[in-house]
N, C-alpha and C positions, 0 to 999 in steps of 0.2 A: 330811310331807316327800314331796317328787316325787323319782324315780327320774332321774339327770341324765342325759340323751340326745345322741349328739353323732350326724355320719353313718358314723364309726367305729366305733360304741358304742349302735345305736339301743337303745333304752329296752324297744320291741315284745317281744325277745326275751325278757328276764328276764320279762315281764307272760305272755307268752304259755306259759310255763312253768308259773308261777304258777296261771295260769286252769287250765291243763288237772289240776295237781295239786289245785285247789278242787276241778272237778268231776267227781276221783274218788273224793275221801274224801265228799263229797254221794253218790254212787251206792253206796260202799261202807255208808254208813248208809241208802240207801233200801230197796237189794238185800235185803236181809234183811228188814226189815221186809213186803216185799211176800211172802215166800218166807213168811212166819210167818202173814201173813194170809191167804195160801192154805194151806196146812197148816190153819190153824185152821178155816176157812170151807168149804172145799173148794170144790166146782163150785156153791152159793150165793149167792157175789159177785155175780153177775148178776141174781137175784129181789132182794137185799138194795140194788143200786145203784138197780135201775127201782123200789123201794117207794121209796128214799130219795127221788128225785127228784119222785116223786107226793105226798110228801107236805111237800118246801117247797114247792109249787108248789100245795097242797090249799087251798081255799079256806071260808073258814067261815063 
C-alpha cells in the first residue's frame, strides 16, 4: 500500500520521518557493535584490516 499524497498532505513528510527513525535504530545497533570491536581489538584494527585486505587480494 502507498502512502496517499495530496499538495495538502504531501506524502514526503511522514517518509522523511520514517527514513530518519530507520536510520537511527541502524546506528543504534552499529554504534555498539563498533564500540565492542574496539574494546575487544583495541589499536589492532588497523594491522588486522591491511592483513584482511592482503589476503583476498593474495594470490596463489
Amino acid at each position: 500500500a502507498t502512502m496517499p499524497s495530496t499538495f495538502k498532505h504531501p506524502a514526503r513528510v511522514p517518509m522523511w520521518k520514517g527514513a530518519k527513525v530507520a536510520y537511527f535504530f541502524i546506528a543504534m545497533c552499529l554504534f555498539p557493535m563498533a564500540i565492542g570491536g574496539f574494546w575487544a581489538y583495541g589499536n589492532q584494527v588497523s594491522r588486522i584490516k591491511s592483513n584482511c585486505l592482503s589476503i583476498c587480494y593474495k594470490q596463489s
